[in-house]
VODOFI-812165 format. One line per field, with one value per residue: residue number from 1; x, z, y of N, C-alpha, C, O in turn. Coordinates in Angstrom, 3 decimals. Example, Ala and Ser with C-alpha at 12.3 -4.5 7.8 and 13.67 -1.06 7.14 Angstrom:
// VODOFI-812165
n = [1|2]
n_x = [13.190|12.850]
n_z = [7.800|7.080]
n_y = [-5.690|-2.250]
ca_x = [12.300|13.670]
ca_z = [7.800|7.140]
ca_y = [-4.500|-1.060]
c_x = [13.200|12.900]
c_z = [7.800|7.870]
c_y = [-3.300|0.030]
o_x = [14.236|13.409]
o_z = [8.465|8.039]
o_y = [-3.319|1.138]
***
This chain:
// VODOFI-812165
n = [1|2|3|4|5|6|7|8|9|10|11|12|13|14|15|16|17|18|19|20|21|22|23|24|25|26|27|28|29|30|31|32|33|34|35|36|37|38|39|40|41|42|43|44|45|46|47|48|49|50|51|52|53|54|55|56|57|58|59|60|61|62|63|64|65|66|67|68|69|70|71|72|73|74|75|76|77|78|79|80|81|82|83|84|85|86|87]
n_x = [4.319|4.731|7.766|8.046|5.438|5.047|6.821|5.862|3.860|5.444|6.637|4.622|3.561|5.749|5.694|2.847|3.392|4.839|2.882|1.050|-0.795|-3.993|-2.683|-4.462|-4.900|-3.583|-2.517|-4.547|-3.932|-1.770|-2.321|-3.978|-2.347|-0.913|-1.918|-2.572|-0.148|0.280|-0.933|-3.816|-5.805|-6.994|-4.749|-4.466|-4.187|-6.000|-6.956|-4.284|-3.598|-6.258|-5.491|-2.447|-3.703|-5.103|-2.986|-1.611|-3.680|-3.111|-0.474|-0.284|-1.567|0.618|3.529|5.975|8.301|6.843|5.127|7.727|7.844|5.628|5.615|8.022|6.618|4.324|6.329|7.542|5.518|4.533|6.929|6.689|4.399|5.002|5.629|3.939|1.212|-1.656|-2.930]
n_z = [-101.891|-98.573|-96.872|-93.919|-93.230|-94.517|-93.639|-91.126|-91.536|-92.405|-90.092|-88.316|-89.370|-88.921|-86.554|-86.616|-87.158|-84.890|-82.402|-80.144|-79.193|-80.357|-83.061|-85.289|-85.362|-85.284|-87.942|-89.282|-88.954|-89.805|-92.394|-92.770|-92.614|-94.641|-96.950|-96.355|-96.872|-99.116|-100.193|-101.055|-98.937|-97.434|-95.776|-92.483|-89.547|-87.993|-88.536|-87.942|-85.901|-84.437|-85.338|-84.081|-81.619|-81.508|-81.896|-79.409|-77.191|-78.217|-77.645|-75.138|-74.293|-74.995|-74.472|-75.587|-77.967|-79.657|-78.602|-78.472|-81.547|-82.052|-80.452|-81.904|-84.308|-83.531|-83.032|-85.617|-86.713|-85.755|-86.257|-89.080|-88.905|-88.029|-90.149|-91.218|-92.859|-91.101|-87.744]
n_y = [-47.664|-48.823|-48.928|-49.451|-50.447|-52.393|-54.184|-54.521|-56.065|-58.566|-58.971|-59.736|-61.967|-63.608|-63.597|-65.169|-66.957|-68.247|-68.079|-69.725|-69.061|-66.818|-66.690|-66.679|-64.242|-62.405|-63.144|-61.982|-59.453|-58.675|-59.037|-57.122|-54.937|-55.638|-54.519|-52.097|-51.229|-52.026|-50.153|-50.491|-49.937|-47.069|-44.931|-43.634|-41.772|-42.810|-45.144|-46.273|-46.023|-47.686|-50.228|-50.519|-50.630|-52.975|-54.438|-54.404|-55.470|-58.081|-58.712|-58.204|-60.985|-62.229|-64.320|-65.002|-65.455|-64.476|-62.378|-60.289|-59.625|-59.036|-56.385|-55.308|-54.992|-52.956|-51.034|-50.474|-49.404|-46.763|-45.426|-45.109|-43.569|-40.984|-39.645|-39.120|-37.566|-35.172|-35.702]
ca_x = [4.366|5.252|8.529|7.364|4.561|5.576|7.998|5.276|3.325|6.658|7.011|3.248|3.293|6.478|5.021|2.072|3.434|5.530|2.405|0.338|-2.739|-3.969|-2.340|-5.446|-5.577|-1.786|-2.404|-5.726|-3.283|-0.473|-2.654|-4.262|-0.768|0.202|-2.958|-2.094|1.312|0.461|-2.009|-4.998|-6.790|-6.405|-3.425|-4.426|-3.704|-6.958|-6.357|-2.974|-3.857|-6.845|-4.214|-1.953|-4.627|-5.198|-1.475|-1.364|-3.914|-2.912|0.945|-0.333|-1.728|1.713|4.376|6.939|9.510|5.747|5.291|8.524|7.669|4.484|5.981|8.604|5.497|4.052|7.731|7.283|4.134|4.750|7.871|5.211|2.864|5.978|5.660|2.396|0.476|-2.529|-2.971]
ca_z = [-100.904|-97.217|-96.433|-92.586|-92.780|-95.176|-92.727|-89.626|-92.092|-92.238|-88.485|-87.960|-90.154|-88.697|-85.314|-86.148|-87.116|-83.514|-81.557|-79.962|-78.883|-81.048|-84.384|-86.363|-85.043|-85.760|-89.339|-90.002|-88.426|-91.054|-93.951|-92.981|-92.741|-96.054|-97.442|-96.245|-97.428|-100.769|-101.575|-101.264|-98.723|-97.196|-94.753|-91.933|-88.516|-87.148|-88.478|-88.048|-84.398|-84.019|-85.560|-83.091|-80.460|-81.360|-81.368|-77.808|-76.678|-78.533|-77.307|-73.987|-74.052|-75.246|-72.828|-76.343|-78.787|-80.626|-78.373|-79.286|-82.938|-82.198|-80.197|-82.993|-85.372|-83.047|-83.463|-86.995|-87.788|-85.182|-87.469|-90.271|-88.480|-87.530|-91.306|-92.401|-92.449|-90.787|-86.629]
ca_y = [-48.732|-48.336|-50.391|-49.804|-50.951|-53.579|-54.550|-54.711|-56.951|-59.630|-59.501|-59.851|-63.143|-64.479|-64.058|-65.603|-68.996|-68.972|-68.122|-70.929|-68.168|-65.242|-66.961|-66.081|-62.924|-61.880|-63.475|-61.146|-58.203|-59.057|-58.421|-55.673|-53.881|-55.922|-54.445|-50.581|-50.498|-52.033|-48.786|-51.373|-48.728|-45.238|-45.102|-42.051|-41.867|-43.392|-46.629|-46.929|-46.295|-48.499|-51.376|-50.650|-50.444|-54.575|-55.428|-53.901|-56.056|-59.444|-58.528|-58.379|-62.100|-63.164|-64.253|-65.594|-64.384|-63.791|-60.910|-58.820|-59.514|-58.292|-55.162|-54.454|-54.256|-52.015|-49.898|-49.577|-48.758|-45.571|-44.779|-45.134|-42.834|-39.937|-39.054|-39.333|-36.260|-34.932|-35.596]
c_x = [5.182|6.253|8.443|6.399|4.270|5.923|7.451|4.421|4.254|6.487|5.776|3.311|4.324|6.019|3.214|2.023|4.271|4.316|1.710|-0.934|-2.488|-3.389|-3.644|-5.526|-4.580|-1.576|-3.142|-4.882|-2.276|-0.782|-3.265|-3.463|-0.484|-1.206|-2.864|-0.692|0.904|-0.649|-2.902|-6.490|-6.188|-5.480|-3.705|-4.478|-4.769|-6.927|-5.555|-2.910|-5.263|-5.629|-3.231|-2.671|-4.865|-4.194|-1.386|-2.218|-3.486|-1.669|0.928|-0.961|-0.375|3.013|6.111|7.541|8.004|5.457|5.969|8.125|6.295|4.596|7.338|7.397|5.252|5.122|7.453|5.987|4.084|5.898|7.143|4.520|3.820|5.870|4.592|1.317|-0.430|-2.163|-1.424]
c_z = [-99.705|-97.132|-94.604|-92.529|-93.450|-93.949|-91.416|-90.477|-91.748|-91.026|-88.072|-88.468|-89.469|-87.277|-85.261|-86.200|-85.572|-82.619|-81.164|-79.601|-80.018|-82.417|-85.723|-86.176|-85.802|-87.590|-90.142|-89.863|-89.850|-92.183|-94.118|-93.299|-94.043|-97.047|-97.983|-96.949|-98.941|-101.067|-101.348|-100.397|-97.634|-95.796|-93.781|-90.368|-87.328|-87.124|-88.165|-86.510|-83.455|-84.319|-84.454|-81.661|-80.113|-81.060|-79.734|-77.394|-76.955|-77.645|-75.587|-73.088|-74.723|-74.552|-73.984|-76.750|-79.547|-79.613|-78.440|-80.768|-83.167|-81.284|-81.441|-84.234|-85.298|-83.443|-84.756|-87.667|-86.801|-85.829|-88.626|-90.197|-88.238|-89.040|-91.957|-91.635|-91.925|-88.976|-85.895]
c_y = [-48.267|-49.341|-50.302|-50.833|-52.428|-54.705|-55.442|-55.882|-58.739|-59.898|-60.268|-61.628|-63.632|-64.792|-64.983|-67.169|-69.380|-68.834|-68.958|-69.881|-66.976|-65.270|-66.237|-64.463|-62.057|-61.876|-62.373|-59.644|-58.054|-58.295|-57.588|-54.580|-53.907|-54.795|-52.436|-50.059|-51.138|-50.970|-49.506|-50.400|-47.983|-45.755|-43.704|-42.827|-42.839|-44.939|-47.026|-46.905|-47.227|-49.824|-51.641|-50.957|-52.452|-54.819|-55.099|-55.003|-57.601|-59.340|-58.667|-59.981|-63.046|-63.126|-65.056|-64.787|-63.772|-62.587|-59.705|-58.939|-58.236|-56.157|-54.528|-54.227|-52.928|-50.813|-49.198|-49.028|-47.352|-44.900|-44.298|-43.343|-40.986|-39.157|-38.617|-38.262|-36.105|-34.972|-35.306]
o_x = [6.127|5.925|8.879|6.505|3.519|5.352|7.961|4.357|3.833|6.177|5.892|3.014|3.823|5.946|2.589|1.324|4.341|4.516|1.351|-2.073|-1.463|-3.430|-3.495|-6.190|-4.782|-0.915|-2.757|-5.190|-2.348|-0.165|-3.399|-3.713|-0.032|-0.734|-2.975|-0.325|1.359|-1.212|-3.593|-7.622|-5.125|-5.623|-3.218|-4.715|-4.452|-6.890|-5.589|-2.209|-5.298|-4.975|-3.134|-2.077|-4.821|-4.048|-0.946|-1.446|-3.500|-1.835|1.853|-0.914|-0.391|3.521|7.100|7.602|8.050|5.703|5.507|8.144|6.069|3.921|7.430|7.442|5.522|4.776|7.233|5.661|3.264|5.787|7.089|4.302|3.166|6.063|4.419|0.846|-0.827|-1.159|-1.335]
o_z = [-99.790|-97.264|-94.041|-91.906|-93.045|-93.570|-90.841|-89.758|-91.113|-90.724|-87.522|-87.596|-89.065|-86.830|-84.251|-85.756|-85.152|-81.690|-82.236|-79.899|-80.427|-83.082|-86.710|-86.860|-86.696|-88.307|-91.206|-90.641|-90.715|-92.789|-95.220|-93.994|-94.703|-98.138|-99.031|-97.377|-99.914|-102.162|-101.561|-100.836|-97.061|-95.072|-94.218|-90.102|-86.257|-86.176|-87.937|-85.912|-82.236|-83.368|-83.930|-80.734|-79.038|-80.001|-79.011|-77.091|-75.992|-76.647|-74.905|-71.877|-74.894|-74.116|-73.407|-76.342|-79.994|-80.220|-78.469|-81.206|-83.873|-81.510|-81.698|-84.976|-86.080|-84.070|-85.018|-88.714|-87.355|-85.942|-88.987|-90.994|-88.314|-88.992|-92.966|-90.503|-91.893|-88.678|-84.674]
o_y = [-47.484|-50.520|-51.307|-51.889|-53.315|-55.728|-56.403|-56.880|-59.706|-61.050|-61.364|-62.444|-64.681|-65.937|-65.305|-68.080|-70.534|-69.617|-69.445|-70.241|-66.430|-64.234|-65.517|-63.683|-61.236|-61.125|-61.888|-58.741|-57.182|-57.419|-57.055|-53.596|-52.972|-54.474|-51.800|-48.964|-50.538|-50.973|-48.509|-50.199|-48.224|-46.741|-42.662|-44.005|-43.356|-45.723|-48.235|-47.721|-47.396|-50.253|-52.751|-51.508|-53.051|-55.428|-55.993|-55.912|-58.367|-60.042|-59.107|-60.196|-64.265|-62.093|-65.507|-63.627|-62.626|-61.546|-58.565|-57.789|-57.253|-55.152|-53.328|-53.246|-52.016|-49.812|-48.016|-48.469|-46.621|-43.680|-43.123|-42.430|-39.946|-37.942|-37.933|-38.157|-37.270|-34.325|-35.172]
***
């Protein structure tokens, strides 16, 4: 289990109950992460950069505290990504 990406899961979910736009979106984001760090499916650099590729755009329709949540996600799942082999 990833406690990054664990971690970006938590934030993901806490930001998605403060956001008033993009809540569903943040929620479906959450468990994809919760999904990757529990082993559920393959963890490689393409995903973990399309993933990020959504939070960038949701993060950029948010003007709340749900947008740093959603940029410290972003943080850790690039900590995540500093270890994890291949690209």
């Amino acid at each position: 289990m990833s406690d990054e990406l664990a971690d970006a899961s938590d934030v993901l979910r806490e930001a998605s109950e403060l956001a008033d736009q993009h809540r569903e979106r943040l929620y479906e984001r959450s468990n994809a992460l919760a999904e990757l760090a529990a082993g559920d499916a393959q963890v490689d650099h393409g995903r973990l950069a399309r993933e990020t590729n959504k939070l960038h755009e949701i993060e950029g329709d948010l003007a709340d505290e749900s947008a740093e949540l959603v940029g410290q996600a972003r943080e850790l799942i690039a900590t995540y990504r500093e270890d994890l082999e291949g690209v």
